[in-house]
C-alpha positions in Angstrom: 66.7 -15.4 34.7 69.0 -13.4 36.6 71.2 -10.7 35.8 74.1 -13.3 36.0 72.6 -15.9 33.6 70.8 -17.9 36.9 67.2 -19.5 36.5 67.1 -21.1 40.3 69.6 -22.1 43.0 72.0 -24.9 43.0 69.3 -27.0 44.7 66.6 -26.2 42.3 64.2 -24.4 45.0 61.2 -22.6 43.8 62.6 -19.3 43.4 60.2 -16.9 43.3 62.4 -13.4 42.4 60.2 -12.0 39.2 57.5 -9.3 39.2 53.7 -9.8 39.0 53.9 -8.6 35.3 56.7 -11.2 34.6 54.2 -13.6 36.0 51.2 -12.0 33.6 53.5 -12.4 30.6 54.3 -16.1 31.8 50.6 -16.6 31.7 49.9 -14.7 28.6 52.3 -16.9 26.8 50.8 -19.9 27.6 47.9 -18.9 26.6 48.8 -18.8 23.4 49.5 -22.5 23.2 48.1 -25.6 22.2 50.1 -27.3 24.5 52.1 -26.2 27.7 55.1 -28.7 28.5 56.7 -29.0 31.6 60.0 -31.3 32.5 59.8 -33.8 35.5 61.8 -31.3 37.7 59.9 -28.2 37.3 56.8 -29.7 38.5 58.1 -31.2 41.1 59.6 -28.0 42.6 57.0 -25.3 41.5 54.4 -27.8 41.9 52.4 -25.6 39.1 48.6 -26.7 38.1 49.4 -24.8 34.7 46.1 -23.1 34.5 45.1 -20.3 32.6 43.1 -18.3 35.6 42.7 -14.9 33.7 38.8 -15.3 31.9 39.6 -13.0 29.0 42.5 -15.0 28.2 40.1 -18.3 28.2 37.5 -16.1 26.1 40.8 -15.3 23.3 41.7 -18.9 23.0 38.2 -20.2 22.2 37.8 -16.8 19.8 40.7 -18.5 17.7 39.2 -21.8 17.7 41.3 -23.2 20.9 39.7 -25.3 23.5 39.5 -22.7 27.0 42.8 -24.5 28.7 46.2 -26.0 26.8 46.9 -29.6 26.8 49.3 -30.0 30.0 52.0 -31.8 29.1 54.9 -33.4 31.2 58.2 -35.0 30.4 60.0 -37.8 32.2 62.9 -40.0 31.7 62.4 -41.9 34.9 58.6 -41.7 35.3 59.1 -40.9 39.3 56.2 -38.7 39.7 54.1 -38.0 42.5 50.7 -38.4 41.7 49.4 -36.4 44.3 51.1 -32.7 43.1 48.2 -29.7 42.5 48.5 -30.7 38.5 46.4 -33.7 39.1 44.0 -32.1 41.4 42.5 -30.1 39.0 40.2 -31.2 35.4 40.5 -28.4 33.5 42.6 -29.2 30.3 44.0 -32.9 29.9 47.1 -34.0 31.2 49.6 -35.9 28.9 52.8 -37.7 30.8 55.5 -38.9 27.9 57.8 -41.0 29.6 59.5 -44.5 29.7 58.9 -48.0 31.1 61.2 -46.9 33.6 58.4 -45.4 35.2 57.5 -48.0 38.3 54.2 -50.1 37.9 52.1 -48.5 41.0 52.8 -44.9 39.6 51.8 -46.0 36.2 48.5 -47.4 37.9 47.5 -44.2 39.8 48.9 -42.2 36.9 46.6 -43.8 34.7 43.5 -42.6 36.5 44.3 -38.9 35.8 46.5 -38.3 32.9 47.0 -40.1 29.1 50.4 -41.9 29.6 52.9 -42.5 26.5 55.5 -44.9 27.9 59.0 -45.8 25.3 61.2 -48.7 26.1 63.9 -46.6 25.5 65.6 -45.1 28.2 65.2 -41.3 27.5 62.0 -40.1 25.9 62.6 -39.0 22.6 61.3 -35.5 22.1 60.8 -35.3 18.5 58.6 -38.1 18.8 56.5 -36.8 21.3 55.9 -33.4 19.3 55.0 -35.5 16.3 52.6 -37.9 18.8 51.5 -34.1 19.9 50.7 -33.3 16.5 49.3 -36.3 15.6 47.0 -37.7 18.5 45.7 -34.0 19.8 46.3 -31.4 16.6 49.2 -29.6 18.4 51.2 -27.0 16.3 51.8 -24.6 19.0 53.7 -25.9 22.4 54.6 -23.2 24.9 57.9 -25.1 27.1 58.0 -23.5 31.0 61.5 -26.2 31.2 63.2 -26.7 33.3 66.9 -26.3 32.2 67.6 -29.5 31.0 64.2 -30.1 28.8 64.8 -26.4 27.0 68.2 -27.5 26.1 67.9 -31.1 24.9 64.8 -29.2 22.9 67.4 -26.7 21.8 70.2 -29.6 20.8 67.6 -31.2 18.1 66.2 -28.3 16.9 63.1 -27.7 18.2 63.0 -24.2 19.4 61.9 -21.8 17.4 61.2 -18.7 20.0 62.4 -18.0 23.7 60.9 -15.2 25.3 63.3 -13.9 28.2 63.0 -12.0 31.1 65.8 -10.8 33.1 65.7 -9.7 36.6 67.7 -7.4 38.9 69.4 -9.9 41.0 72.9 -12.0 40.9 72.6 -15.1 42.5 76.2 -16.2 41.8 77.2 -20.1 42.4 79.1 -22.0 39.4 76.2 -25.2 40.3 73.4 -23.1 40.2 71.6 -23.6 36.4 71.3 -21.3 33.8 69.2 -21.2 31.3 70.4 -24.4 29.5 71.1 -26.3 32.8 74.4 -26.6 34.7 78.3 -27.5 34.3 80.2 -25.9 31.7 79.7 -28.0 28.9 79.1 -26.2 25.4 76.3 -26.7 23.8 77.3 -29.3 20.4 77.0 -26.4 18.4 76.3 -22.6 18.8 72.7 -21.5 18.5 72.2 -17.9 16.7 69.3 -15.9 17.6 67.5 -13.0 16.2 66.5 -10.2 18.8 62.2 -9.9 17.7 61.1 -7.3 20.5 62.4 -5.7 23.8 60.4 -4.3 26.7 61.5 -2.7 29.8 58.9 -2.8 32.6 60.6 -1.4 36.1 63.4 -3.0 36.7 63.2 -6.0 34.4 64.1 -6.9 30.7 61.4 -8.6 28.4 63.3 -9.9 25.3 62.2 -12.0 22.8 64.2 -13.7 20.3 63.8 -16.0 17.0 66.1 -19.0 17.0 67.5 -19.3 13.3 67.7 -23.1 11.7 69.6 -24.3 9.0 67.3 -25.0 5.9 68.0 -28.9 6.0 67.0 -29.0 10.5 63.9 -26.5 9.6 62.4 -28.6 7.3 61.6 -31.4 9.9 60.9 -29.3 13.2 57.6 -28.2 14.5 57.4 -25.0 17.0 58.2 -25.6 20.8 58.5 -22.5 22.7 60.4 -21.8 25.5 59.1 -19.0 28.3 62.0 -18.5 30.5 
């Protein structure tokens, strides 16, 4: 994010502002997943394949018993997504789509052909679920969340974060409609969220910070860890 708190523009462009070794982190932390999730937004705009392109990084994972590439996993309440974006155009690692039967029956169709669809008849998908179908279905303990906004904060609402790794960058962006890191307007978050500083890095002009987020005992119990990168 920015120096101001700002994670894109008001319009949700692809703003690209970070350094190459923000982007090497980025990809080092996915690498560490089972799972990489993504919200409907985000790969709309970045249009990401959510590879892992670095070999050695592909030679750690299967050292540790991980298949080369994460699961790719994608998140939408209204289904709307075009099956043509790069994520689709590439077979390395499966792609998972949790969404609803909102989703329109000719996207479902093409969907179908390229990615494992979980469709809920309610009308937002509900996230716990989907870690536990995760778990369940494809042995997933560790998911690495890219967002956008609005996914890491209704993940952060129930509970289901347990680290966010931050970078800041050397820029204001300003404008009260532009998102931070938990999305956009001013509403509070239902309660605070405390977190634990784990490790800080300065590399040029940018700040790597990574934090624990602390649970209650009673929400920790029933959680599983979903990891937020930005």
């Amino acid at each position: 994010m920015t120096a101001d708190g700002k994670v894109t523009t008001k319009n949700y462009s692809a703003v690209d502002f970070t350094s190459r070794e923000d982007k090497a982190h980025l990809i080092r932390q996915r690498a560490l997943g089972d799972a990489v999730l993504v919200g409907h937004g985000t790969i709309e705009n970045d249009n990401v394949r959510l590879g892992i392109p670095r070999e050695d990084l592909r030679q750690e994972r299967m050292a540790r018993g991980q298949p080369p590439y994460p699961i790719r996993v994608i998140v939408s309440n209204k289904g709307r997504i075009n099956p043509k974006l790069n994520i689709f155009e590439t077979d390395f690692g499966p792609i998972t789509i949790f969404s609803t039967t909102r989703m329109p029956r000719h996207t479902r169709q093409q969907l179908r052909k390229k990615a494992t669809l979980y469709l809920s008849q309610a009308r937002r998908v509900d996230l716990r679920w989907m870690l536990q179908e995760l778990r369940y279905d494809f042995k997933v303990k560790h998911v690495a969340c890219e967002g956008g906004p609005a996914l890491f904060r209704s993940l952060l609402e129930q509970g289901l974060v347990d680290q966010l790794n931050l970078t800041v960058a050397p820029f204001l962006f300003g404008g009260k409609n532009a998102p931070t890191l938990i999305g956009t307007g001013m509403d509070f978050l239902p309660r605070s969220v405390r977190c634990s500083l784990q490790d800080m890095k300065v590399v040029g002009d940018e700040c790597f910070l990574t934090y624990r987020i602390r649970h209650s005992s009673s929400r920790a119990k029933s959680r599983m860890l979903a990891q937020s990168l930005r």
